[in-house]
C-alpha positions as CSV (number, residue, x, y, z in Angstrom):
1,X,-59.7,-18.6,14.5
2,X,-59.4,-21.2,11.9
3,X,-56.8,-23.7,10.8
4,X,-55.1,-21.5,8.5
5,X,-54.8,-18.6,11.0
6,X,-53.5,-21.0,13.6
7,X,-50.6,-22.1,10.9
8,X,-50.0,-18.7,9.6
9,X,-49.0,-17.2,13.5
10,X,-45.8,-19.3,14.0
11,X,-44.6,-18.7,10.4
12,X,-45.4,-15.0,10.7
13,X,-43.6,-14.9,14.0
14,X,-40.7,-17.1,12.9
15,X,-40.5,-14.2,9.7
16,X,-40.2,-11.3,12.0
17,X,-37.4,-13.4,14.0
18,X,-35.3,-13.8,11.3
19,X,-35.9,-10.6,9.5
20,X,-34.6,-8.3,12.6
21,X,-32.2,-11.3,12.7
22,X,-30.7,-10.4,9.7
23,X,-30.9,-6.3,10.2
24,X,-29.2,-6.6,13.3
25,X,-26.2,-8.1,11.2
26,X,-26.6,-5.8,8.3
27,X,-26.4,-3.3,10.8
28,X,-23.0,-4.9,12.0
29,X,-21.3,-5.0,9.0
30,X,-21.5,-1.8,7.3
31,X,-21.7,0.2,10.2
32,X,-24.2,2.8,8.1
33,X,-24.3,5.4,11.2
34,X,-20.1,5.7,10.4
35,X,-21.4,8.0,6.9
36,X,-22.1,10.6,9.5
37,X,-19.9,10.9,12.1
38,X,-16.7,12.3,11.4
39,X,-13.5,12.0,13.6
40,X,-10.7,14.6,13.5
41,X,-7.4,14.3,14.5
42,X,-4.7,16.4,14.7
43,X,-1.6,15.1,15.2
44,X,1.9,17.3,15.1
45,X,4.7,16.0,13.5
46,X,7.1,13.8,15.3
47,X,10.0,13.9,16.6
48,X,13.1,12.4,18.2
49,X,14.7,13.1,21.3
50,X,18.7,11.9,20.9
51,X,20.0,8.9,23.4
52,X,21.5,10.4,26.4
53,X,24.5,8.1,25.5
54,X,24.5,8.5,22.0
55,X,27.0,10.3,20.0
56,X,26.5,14.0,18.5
57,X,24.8,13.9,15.1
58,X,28.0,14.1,12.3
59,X,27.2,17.4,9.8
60,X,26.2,15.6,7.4
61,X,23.1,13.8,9.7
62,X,19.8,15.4,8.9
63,X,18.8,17.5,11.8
64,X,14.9,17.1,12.0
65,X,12.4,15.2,10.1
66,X,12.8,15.1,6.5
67,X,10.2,13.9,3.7
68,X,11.5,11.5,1.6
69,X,8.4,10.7,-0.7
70,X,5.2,12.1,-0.4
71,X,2.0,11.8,-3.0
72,X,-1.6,13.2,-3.2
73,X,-4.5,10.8,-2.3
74,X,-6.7,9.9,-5.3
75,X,-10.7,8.9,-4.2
76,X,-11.4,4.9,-5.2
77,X,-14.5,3.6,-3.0
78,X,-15.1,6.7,-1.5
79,X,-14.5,10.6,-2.3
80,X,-10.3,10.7,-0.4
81,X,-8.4,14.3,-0.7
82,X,-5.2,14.9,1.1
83,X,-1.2,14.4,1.3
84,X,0.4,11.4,1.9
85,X,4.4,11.8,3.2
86,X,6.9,9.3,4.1
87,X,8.9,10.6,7.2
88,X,12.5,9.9,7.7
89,X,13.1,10.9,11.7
90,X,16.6,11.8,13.0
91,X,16.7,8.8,14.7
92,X,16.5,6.7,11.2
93,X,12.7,5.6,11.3
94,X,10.0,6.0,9.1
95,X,6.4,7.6,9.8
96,X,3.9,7.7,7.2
97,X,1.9,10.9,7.4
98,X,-1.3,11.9,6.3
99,X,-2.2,15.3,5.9
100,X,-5.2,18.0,5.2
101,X,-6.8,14.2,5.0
102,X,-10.3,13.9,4.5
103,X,-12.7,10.8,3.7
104,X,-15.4,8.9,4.4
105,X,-15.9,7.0,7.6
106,X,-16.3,3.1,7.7
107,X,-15.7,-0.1,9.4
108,X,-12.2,-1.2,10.1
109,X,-10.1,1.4,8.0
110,X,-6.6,0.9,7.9
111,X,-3.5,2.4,6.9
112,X,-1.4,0.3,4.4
113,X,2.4,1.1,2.8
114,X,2.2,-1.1,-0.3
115,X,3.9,-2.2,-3.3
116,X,0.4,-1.9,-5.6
117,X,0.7,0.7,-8.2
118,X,-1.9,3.4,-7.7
119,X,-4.7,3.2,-10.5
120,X,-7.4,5.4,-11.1
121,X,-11.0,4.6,-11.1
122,X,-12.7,1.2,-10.2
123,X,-9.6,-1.0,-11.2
124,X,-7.5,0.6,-8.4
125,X,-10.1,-0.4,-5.4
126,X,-9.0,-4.0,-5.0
127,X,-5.0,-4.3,-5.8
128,X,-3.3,-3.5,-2.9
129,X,-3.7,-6.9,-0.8
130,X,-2.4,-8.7,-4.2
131,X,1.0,-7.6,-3.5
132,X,3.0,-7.0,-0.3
133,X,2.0,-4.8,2.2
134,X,2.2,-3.7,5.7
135,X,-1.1,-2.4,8.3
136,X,0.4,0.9,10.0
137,X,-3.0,0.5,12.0
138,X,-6.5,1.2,12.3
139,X,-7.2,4.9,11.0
140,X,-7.1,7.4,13.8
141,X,-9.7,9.3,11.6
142,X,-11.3,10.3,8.6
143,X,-9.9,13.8,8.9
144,X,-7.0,15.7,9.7
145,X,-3.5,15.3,10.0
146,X,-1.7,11.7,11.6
147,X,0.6,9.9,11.6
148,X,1.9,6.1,11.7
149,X,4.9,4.6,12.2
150,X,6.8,2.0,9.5
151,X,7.4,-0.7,12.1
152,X,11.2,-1.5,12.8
153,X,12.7,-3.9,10.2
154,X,10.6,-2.5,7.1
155,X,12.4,-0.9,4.7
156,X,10.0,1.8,3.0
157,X,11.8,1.7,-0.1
158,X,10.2,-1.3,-0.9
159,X,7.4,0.0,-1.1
160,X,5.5,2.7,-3.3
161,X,2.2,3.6,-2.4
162,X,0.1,4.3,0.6
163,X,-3.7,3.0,0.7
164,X,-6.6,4.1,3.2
165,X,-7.9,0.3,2.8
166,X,-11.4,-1.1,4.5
167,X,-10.4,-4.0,5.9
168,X,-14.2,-5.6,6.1
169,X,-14.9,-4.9,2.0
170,X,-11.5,-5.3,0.9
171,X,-11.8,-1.8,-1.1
172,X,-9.7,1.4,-1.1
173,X,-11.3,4.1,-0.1
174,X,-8.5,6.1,-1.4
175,X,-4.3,5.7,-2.1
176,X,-1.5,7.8,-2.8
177,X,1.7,7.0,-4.8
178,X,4.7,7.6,-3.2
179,X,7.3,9.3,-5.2
């Protein structure tokens, strides 16, 4: 073996290193095995059992869950059907609920209540962490029916859209607007 070969060993080696280096975190971040697994859930509506102590509900008290805005999800990153309703429950708090939802799969998808307005096309994928919003959690899954709960002290009214945002690309994969 010359000189040459001698030198060209440790840089060829050193390559390979760094080249299954780098898939290994290509592999990490988009997650590429997600585009074919799907994840199903179906979740039934919620609802409220009264307080033992508690008072009964006047007439005028809705008796079960009732929808106070609901939209239809538009696709932005990735092809997103399905209903989007805001829940009031008996007991005075808010669910978001998705339903007949389906998507794509992919790393770190959340649910979001916003205050973005819902645009078609490529200028809608990116708006909706340049406002306010709230994380109602990691999506349960990229089909079905779920729900999510508006944690206590956010008044929904404040905001008007819902968002199935991808919390590693900063991207919609889909939103709804609330009316």
């Amino acid at each position: 073996m010359g000189r040459e070969g001698r030198r060209r060993g440790p840089l060829v080696a050193g390559a390979v290193i760094v080249a299954i280096a780098m898939a290994a975190v290509g592999l990490y971040w988009f997650q590429p095995w997600k585009l074919w697994q799907d994840e199903t859930v179906r979740e039934a509506l919620p609802t409220t059992a009264p307080d033992a102590g508690a008072q009964a509900p006047s007439s005028s008290a809705p008796e079960g869950p009732r929808t106070v805005a609901q939209g239809n999800l538009i696709s932005h990153e990735h092809a997103t059907t399905g209903t989007v309703k805001l829940i009031r429950l008996p007991d005075g708090t808010h669910t978001v609920r998705l339903e007949g939802l389906e998507t794509s799969n992919g790393p770190d998808l959340r649910v979001w209540l916003t205050d973005a307005p819902v645009k078609e096309g490529v200028a809608g994928w990116r708006v909706f962490d340049d406002g306010k919003y709230v994380s109602l959690g990691k999506l349960k899954g990229n089909k079905g029916d779920q729900n999510y709960a508006v944690p206590a002290g956010v008044d929904p009214s404040g905001f008007g859209s819902v968002t199935i945002w991808c919390d590693r690309f900063d991207v919609s994969f889909g939103a709804a607007r609330l009316a």
